[in-house]
N, C-alpha and C positions, 0 to 999 in steps of 0.2 A: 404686568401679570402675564402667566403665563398660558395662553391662551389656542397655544397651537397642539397639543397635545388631550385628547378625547379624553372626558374624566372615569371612563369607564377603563381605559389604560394605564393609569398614572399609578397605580400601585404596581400593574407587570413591569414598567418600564421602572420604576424602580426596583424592582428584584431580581430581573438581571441585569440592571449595571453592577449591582452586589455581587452576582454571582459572576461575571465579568472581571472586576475587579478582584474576587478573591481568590479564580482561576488564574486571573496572568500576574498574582502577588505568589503562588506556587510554584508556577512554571518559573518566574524571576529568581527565586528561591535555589532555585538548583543552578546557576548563568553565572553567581556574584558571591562572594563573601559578605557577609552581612554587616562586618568593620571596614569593607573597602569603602576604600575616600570616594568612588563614584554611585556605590548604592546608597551612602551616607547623602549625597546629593538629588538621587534620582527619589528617597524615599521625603525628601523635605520638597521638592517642587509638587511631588502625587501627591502629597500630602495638605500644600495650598492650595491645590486645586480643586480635591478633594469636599476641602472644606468649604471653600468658596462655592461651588458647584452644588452641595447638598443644601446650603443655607437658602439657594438661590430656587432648587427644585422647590422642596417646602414651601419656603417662606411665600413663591408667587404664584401659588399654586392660585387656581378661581375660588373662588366660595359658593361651596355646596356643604350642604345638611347633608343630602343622600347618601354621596361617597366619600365626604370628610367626615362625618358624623357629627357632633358636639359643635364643629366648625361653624356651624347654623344658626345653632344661639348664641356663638361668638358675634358675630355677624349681628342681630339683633340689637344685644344689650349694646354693639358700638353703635348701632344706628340710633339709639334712644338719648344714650348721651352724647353723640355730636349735636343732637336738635336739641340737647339742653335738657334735658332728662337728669334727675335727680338719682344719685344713689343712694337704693331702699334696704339693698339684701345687707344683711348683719351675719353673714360667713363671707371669709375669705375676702375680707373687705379691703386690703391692700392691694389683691389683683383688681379689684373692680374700679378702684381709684389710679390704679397703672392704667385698667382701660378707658377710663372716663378723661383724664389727662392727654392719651392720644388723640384721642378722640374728637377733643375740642383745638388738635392743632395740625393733624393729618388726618391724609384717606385713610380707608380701612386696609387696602392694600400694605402700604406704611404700617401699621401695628402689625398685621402676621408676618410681615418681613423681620421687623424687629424682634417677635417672638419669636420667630425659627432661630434666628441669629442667641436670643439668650438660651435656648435649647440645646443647640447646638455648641457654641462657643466655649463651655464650663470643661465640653468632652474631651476638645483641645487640649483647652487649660490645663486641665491634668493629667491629659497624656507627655503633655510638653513638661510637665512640673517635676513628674517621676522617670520619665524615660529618654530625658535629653531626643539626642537624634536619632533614637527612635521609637518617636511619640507615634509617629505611621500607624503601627502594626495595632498600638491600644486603639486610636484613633479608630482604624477598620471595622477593629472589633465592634467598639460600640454602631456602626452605622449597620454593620450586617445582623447587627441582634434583633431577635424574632419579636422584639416590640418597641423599636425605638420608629418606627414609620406611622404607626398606630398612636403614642403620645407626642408625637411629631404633627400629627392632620386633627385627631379627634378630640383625646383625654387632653387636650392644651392645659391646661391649669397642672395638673397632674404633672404631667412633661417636665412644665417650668419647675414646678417645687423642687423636684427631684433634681436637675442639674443646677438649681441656687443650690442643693444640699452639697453635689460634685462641688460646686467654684469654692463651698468651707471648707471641702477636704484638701483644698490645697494651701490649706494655712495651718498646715497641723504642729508647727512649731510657734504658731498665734494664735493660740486661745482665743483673744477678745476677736479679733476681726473673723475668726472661725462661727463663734456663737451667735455674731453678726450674720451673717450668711445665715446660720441651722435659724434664726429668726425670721430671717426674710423668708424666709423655703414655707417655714410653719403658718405665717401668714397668706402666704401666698394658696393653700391647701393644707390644713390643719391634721390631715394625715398623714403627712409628713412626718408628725411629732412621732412616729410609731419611730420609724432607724433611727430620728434624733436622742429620743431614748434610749435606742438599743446604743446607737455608740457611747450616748455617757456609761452605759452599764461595764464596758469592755475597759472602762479606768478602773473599776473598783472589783470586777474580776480580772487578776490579768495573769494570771495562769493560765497553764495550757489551754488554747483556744477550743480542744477538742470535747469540751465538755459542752462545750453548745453543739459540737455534733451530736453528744448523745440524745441531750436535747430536743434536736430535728429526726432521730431517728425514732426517740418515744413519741413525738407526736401523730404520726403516722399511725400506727396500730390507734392512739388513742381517737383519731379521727375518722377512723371507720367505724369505730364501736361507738362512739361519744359524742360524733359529731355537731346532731343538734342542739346539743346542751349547751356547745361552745358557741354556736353561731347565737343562742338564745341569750347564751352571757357575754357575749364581748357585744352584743347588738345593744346592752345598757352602760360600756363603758363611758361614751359621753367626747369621742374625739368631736362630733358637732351630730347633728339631726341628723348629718346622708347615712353616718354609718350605719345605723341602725337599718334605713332603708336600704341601704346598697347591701345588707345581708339575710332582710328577710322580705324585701321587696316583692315584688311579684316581675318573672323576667318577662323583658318586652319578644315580640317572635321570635329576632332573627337571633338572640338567643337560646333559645329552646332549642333541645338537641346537645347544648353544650353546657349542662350543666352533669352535675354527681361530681363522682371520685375521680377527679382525670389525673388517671397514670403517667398519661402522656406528660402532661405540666410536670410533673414530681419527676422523672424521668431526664424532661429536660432543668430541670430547675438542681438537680444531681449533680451535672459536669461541675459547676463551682464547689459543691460540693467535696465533691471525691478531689479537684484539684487541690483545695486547699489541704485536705486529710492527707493526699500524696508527697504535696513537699512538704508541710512540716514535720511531719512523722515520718518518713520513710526517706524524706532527703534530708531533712535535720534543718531547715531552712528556717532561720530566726531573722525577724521582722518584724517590729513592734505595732507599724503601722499599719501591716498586712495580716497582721492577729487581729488586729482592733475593725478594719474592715472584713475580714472575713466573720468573727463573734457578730460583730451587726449581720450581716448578711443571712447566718443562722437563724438569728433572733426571729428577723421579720419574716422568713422562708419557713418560719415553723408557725410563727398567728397565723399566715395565711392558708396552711395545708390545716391548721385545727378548725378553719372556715371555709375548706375545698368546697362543699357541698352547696353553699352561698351562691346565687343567682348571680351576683356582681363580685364575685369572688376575684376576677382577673383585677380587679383592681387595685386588692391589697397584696396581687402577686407582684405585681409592677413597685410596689414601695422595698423590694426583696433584687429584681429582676435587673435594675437600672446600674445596680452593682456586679451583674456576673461578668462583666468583658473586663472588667480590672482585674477582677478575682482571678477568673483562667488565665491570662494575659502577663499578671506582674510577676511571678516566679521568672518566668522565661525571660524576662529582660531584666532583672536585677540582678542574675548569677546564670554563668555557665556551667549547665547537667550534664549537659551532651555533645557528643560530636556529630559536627554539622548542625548545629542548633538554629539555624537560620532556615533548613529544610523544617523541622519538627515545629516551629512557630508558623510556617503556613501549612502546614499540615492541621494544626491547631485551629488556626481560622479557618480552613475549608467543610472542617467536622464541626466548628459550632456554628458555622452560617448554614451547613446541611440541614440542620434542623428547623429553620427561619423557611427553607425553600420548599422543603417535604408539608410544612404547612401551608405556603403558599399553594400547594400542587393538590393538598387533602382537601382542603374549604375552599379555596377560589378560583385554583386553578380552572 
């Protein structure tokens, strides 16, 4: 574990190695061609390292409740079933037989190592899957996103569902082992089922994606006018008991203060947005599998803004949020728009990690 680092710093030290990393990925940016055979080299060795080095922050990080959050009762329920503790809970009972299994054959250490790694691992995968050698740049993205540190330490369950969801996006030419995955995800966090739905919906509409923008942009007005009605009715849809709680809950302190209409989230939750509306309508950019995640992406960024107002709202932004760095990201590495396009991709990363740092600067700084 990793024990030399004060836990009261472990979130500054990781934000700016982000911002470290997506500083000297721009400055690199302007030195290289982005097809030369030696950044083709230097972006695969940053890029093992990368990954290697983040699995390893995470994963051995100490355990704390206080400033891992959730991490606390991760922590517990392994301790119950290493002494031989019975699993009682009847949600998400797959992850709790993943933890129960560890449990009775390594330390605790061992299981959040392995959980970072399945966390982590998926973002690879499919950076590696769509963008050959250069998975780097998607790869980046997702670590600098203004919530993968957060279901990385605290939301654990959450985290994992969501990139078992990534590992079946990269079988999208394999249905069965795809659905395989969107079942593990769903078991693993049964809110998950929300994007597994929305991507089945993106087969049987598969016309232009932009009608789920409209979509996302009726929801908005309806959520300032309507909003409680929606948090009243989707709190009886029945994904399992939390929903209900996780939107009419009562929030805990360090909550309060951050709850209403936050512009700021819609705002940020926009750049995918507007990236996707930008290339395929105004570049003409066709991509079946970059419709079918961008329409998901819409789906679940609009349940969550008709339930902004939701005490535990961040949670069902996150079932939305785990997809924006492929979303901004895949245009730019499936087709050349631009000259110098290897400057304008980390220009890209630096403006959407700004937004991960100005939050770190507004609440914790």
């Amino acid at each position: 574990m990793i024990t030399f680092i004060p836990l009261e710093y472990y979130y500054s030290l990781y934000i700016h190695s982000c911002l470290f990393l997506v500083l000297a990925n721009l400055i690199h940016a302007y030195t290289i061609d982005i097809d030369d055979p030696k950044n083709i080299l230097f972006l695969k060795v940053a890029g093992i390292f990368l990954l290697f080095g983040v699995i390893s922050f995470i994963g051995l990080r100490p355990v704390s409740g206080r400033y891992f959050g959730d991490m606390g009762t991760y922590a517990n329920y392994f301790k119950k079933y290493a002494s031989g503790g019975l699993v009682t809970s009847d949600k998400d009972v797959v992850f709790h037989y993943y933890m129960k299994t560890f449990a009775s054959l390594v330390p605790m250490y061992i299981f959040f190592l392995f959980s970072a790694f399945i966390y982590i691992y998926p973002m690879y995968l499919i950076s590696k899957r769509y963008f050959e050698e250069y998975w780097f740049y998607a790869f980046l993205m997702f670590i600098a996103s203004f919530s993968f540190y957060t279901y990385g330490t605290n939301g654990i369950r959450n985290g994992l569902a969501t990139s078992i969801f990534l590992w079946g996006l990269c079988y999208k030419d394999k249905k069965v082992i795809m659905a395989i995955f969107f079942l593990i995800a769903s078991l693993f966090h049964k809110t998950i089922l929300l994007p597994v739905l929305a991507y089945g919906l993106t087969f049987f509409i598969k016309k232009d994606p932009i009608i789920y923008l409209k979509m996302w942009l009726i929801a908005i007005p309806m959520s300032l006018f309507l909003g409680s009605i929606f948090i009243n009715l989707f709190s009886m849809l029945g994904f399992d008991d939390r929903l209900g709680g996780y939107l009419t809950g009562v929030a805990k302190t360090e909550n309060v203060g951050k709850t209403g209409f936050r512009w700021d989230f819609i705002f940020y939750s926009s750049f995918a947005v507007y990236t996707g509306w930008y290339f395929i309508k105004k570049r003409n950019f066709r991509d079946s599998f970059y419709n079918k995640i961008y329409g998901t992406y819409l789906i679940c960024n609009s349940f969550w803004i008709l339930v902004i107002r939701a005490n535990f709202s961040n949670r069902f932004a996150y079932l939305s949020w785990f997809l924006m760095a492929i979303i901004i990201i895949y245009p730019f590495l499936k087709k050349e728009f631009f000259e110098n396009q290897e400057e304008i991709i980390s220009k890209v990363i630096t403006a959407y990690f700004s937004f991960t740092y100005l939050m770190w600067l507004i609440y914790y700084g």
